[in-house]
Residue, then its C-alpha position, 0 to 999 in steps of 0.5 A: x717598465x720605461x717611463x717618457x714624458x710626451x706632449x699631446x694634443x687633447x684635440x687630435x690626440x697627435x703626440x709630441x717630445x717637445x711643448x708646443x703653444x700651438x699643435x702641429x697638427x690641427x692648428x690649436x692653440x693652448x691644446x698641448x698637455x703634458x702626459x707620462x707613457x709607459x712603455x712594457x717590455x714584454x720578454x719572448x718567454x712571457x709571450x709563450x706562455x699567454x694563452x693562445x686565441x681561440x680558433x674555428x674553421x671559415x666552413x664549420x660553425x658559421x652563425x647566419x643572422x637574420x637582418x632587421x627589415x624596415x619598410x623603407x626599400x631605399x634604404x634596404x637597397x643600399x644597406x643590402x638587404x636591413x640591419x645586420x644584429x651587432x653591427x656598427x654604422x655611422x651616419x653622416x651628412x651636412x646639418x639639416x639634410x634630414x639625419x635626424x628625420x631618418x634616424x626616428x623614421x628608423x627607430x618607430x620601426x624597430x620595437x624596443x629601440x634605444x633612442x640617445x639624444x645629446x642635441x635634443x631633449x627627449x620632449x623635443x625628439x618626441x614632439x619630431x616622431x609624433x609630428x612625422x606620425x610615428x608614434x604608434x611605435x615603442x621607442x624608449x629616449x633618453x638625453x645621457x651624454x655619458x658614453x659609459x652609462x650609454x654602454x652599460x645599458x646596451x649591455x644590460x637591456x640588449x635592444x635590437x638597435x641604439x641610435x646615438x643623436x650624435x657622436x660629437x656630443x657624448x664623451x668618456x671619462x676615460x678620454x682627454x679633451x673636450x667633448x667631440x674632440x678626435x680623441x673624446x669621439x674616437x673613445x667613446x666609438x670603441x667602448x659603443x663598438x664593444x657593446x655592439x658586438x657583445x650585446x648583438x646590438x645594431x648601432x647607429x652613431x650620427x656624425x655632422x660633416x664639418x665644412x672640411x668634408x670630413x664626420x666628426x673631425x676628422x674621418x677617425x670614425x671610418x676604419x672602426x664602423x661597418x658601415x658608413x652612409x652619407x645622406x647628401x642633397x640640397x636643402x633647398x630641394x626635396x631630393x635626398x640621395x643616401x650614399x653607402x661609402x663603406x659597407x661590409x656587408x652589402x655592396x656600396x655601389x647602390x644609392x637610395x633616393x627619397x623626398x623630403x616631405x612633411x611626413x619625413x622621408x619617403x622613397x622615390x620608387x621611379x627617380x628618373x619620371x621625378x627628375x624629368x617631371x619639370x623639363x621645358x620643352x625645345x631648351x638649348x643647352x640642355x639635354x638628357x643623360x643616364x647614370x648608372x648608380x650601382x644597378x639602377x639607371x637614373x635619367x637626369x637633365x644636364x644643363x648648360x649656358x655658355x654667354x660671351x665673358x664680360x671681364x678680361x677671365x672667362x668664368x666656369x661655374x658647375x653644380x653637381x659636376x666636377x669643375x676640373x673636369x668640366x675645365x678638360x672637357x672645355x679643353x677637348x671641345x676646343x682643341x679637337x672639335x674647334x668650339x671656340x669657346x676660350x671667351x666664353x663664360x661656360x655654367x654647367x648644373x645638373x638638375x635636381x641636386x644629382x651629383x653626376x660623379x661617373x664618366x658617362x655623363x662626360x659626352x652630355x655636358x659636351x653636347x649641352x655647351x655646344x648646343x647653348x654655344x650654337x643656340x640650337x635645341x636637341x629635343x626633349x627625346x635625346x639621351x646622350x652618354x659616354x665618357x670622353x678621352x684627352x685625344x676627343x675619342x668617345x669611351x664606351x660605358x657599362x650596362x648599355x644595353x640596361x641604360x638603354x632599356x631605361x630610356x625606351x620606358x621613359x619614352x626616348x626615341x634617340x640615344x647617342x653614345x659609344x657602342x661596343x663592339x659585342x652590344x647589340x640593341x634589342x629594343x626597336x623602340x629606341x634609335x641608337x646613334x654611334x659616335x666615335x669622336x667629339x667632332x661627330x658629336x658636335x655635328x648633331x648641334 
């Protein structure tokens, strides 16, 4: 047995052969500790003489278990279908966003669950189930900090689901570091695992996004959980969406929409009327576009507003749009449609706190800065779609046929986009406009 002295940070848990005042890695001061790694060296006769892992067939002797249904269809959507028994989650979001809302909306529906709060006495977590009319549910709190007593008592009582209120509070003795350090989170994330799977336990961890994007310093939670769901949104608006960003056992395509209300989080059955409801009427610069998140298409306005530049820079501001890409489009529209808008100050915000990450949305933000720039109103019938290329060329996107669809039964009369060669309209209601480049597009301005 070999003996070597290291230096690791009691933070990030990065080791090093040197002292250091300062940790390379995560930029601390003070952090860096002394530690003695041993190193075994384990001969090949040693190795064949362990015994051997335990095997069966991928066909014979597979156990399906039967997932824990919720009567919150949002969220079934895009977890695939409930809870998986001994699986592993981590939901994360920004502080405020309602995680904490949705975890006890949860946990009344599960008999017998195991409610941990490290953030919250148990008063206080109470007080929040009964205040969202909860309380006919049977929901056993407890405040312990403690990541091995928490395991223990997963073990012992074998409850169908245990929330942990959050990851960055509890820690294991085990660890080095301060509590919600990477090393002290990472630690106590393998020891709930474990009591996870041996228990049959449905786990639900709930991690704080830090202004770096990342849960819990930073993303070491993702490889170790099943599933990992975000729940984004505004806070000043009612719209919450619920992101699955890892899931084994579904699809992390699906999105779930809800509302925040008085009554916690309900689901929005018909997105696409809620984000329309506010629309004015004969408004330039705006217009109508449909995102396709997973297999569900959503209509949502996208706005535009295009001012002549005060200052020598013109300025670019977007809220729920890439700005890089909002800097290409501007680019395209220029170059290859003649939009002269190099002086221009160009605002882009797509309505009801929707990011719209997809392509599609690519020939709507076009068509929307050039109907602000010409100060000329599309019609509140319009839907427009379709990505857009570096040579001004309009890509064709998936699911027409449904996109289209969506917008007969909302009640729009015209849709322009890129339509593929094998596409055919079935429906007769909607007037379906072909373009091939952006300078067509621009005509209709």
């Amino acid at each position: 047995m070999k003996t070597q002295t290291l230096f690791a940070c009691n933070t990030c848990g990065a080791q090093f052969k040197k002292w250091a005042g300062r940790c390379l890695e995560c930029g601390k001061w003070g952090t860096v500790e002394q530690e003695v790694a041993t190193a075994k060296v384990v001969e090949k006769k040693q190795l064949e003489s362990r015994p051997t892992a335990k095997l069966s067939k991928a066909s014979s002797g597979v156990k399906h278990l039967s997932r824990l249904e919720i009567s919150l269809p949002e969220l079934s959507r895009v977890l695939g279908g409930g809870f998986v028994p001994g699986s592993f989650l981590l939901l994360g979001g920004e502080p405020g966003i309602g995680k904490s809302t949705l975890s006890a909306q949860i946990a009344a529906q599960i008999s017998g669950c195991m409610y941990f709060s490290g953030e919250e006495s148990t008063d206080q977590v109470g007080m929040r189930i009964e205040r969202l009319g909860l309380s006919d549910g049977e929901v056993f709190l407890s405040n312990e900090t403690h990541v091995e007593t928490i395991a223990a008592t997963i073990l012992q009582e074998k409850p169908k689901l245990a929330i942990v209120d959050s990851i960055q509070t509890i820690y294991s003795e085990d660890a080095a570091g301060e509590t919600g350090s990477t090393s002290q989170v990472r630690a106590c994330a393998v020891k709930l695992l474990d009591a996870a799977k041996q228990s049959g336990t449905c786990v639900i961890l709930i991690g704080h996004v830090t202004k770096e994007g990342s849960v819990a310093g930073p993303r070491t939670l993702e490889h170790l959980v099943d599933t990992v769901l975000y729940l984004e949104g505004d806070r000043y608006h009612q719209i919450r969406v619920l992101r699955a960003v890892k899931n084994r056992f579904g699809s992390t395509d699906e999105i779930g929409l809800f509302k925040m209300t008085e009554k916690g989080l309900e689901g929005i059955s018909n997105p696409s009327e809620n984000l329309l409801s506010e629309r004015a009427k004969d408004l330039s610069g705006s217009v109508v576009t449909c995102l396709l998140e997973g297999t569900r298409p959503i209509l949502v306005e996208v706005q535009a507003l295009v001012n002549k530049t005060v200052f020598g820079y013109p300025l670019r501001k977007s809220s729920g749009f890439d700005i890089n890409r909002l800097h290409l489009l501007l680019a395209v529209l220029e170059k290859r449609a003649g939009l002269p808008v190099g002086q221009y100050d160009v605002h882009v915000n797509v309505v009801g706190g929707i990011k719209a990450n997809e392509p599609g949305a690519d020939l709507a933000v076009a068509i929307a800065v050039a109907s602000s720039f010409k100060d000329k109103a599309l019609g509140n019938d319009l839907v427009v779609f379709g990505e857009v290329g570096l040579g001004g060329e309009i890509r064709s996107v998936r699911q027409v046929e449904k996109r289209i669809k969506e917008c007969a039964q909302l009640g729009m009369k015209r849709v322009i986009t890129k339509i593929p060669k094998k596409s055919q309209n079935k429906n007769t209601d909607v007037n379906v406009i072909g373009v091939e480049n952006i300078s067509d597009l621009v005509q209709f301005t």
